[in-house]
C-alpha positions, 0 to 999 in steps of 0.5 A: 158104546151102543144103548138098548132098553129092556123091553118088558119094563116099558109094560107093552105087549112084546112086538109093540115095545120093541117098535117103541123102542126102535122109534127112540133110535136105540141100538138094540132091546133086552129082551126077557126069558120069561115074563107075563108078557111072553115066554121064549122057552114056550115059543114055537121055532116059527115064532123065534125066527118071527121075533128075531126077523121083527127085531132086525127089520125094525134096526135092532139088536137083541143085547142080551137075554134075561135069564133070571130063575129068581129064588136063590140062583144057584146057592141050593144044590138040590136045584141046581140041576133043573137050574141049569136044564133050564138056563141051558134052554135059555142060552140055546133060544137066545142063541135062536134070536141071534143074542150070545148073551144071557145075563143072571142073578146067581145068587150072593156069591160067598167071599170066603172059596172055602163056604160051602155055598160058595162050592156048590155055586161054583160046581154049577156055574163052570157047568153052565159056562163051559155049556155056554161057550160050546155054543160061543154064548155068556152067561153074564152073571149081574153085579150086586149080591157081592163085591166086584172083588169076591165076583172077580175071583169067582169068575177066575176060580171058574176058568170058563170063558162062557161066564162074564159080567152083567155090570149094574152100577146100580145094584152096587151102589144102593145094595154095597155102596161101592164105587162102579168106576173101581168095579169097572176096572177089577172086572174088566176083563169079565164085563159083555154087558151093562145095565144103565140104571141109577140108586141110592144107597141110604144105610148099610144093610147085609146083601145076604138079608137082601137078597134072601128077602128079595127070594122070598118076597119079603123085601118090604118086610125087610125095610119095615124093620129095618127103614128104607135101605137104598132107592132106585131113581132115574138115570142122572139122579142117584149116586152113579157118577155117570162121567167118570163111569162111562169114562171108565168102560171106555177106557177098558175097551168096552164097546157093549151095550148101555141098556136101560133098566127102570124097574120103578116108578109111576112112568117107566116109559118116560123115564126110559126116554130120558134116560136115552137122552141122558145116555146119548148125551154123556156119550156124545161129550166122552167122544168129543173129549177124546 
């Protein structure tokens, strides 16, 4: 298992992060689609080949590329073909960066095969992955809105190997309080990527409510009737049990990345140093136990 971080959460100009980030000794950076740091989608081809070459001469990989769209993924069908022109645009840049990973919020995926919504996600998706694997790309859709069971059923219903599984431990515990070890094994045969991020889940709350205010930029609303529903911390300080965790993704066969995710917080810098070390020393002790 390799660790990576992503770039735009260390708050830094593009080129500086991913130099910060190859001096911590990581393997590899996460790098977003779009964000008020840059656009890949509005890049020049000379601009992506200088970006992929300053990734390479400083020892890095890109793991993965952002592509979240944010507002309801792809639960609206009226959307849904501008959604997927764009997510098409993003598999093919990523591509140009030599990442054949793409990860996403879709949207909270229905349990229930015979929801509406759950149709219409599903059209959209099996016409992005089978997009994806033409040009052998993922799109890894993110753990979270749903069940890692409603997730794996979905992903089967697709039938494409363009789509997999972003693993967040994080967003399961603090959004569904469910164990990532259990959905680590129902989705293995779907995960490409992981988020290293950690949380507390304090009251049970409605993923589609969550989500839905999350969509519309009312999440602090939401908490303000509700009290506080789940808190993002540093790595090693929430719920994950990042032991039998880590455990777990090796005993799939995983041998992706780790990349860190610290989306909160007063330092985000230093926390991502601590989480490198929390991560390379969990690492170190599942090798030495084998």
């Amino acid at each position: 298992m390799k660790i990576g971080v992503i770039t735009d959460l260390l708050q830094k100009p593009l080129f500086e992060s991913i130099s910060w980030a190859a001096g911590t000794g990581v393997e590899g950076v996460q790098l977003y689609a779009a964000s008020k740091n840059c656009n890949l989608l509005e890049m020049e081809l000379s601009q992506l080949h200088e970006l992929k070459a300053h990734c390479n001469g400083s020892g890095l990989l890109v793991s993965a590329v952002c592509g979240d769209l944010g507002g309801h993924g792809f639960q609206i069908a009226s959307e849904n073909t501008s959604r997927i022109k764009t997510s098409r645009q993003i598999i093919d840049v990523s591509k140009l960066l030599g990442c054949r990973i793409v990860t996403m919020h879709i949207g909270v995926v229905p349990a229930s095969r015979d929801d509406q919504v759950y149709k219409i996600m599903l059209t959209a998706m099996q016409e992005l992955g089978s997009y994806a694997a033409k040009s052998n790309a993922v799109v890894a859709i993110e753990t979270g809105p749903e069940p890692a069971a409603v997730l794996k059923q979905f992903l089967d219903d697709a039938g494409t190997e363009g789509l997999g599984v972003n693993l967040d431990p994080a967003n399961l515990i603090m959004v569904l309080n469910e164990d990532p070890v259990k959905a680590v094994h129902i989705l293995k045969d779907h995960i490409v990527h992981t988020h290293a991020k950690d949380g507390i889940h304090y009251r049970k709350c409605a993923p589609a409510k969550v989500y839905d205010a999350f969509a519309r930029g009312g999440f602090e609303q939401l908490v303000a009737e509700t009290g506080e529903l789940f808190a993002e911390v540093p790595l090693g300080k929430g719920s994950v049990n990042w032991d039998s965790y880590i455990k777990a993704l090796d005993e799939i066969g995983f041998d992706g990345f780790l990349t860190i995710e610290r989306e909160v917080g007063e330092n985000p810098e230093q926390d991502i140093k601590m989480a490198i070390e929390f991560l390379r020393h969990k690492i170190s002790k599942l090798k030495s136990a084998i």
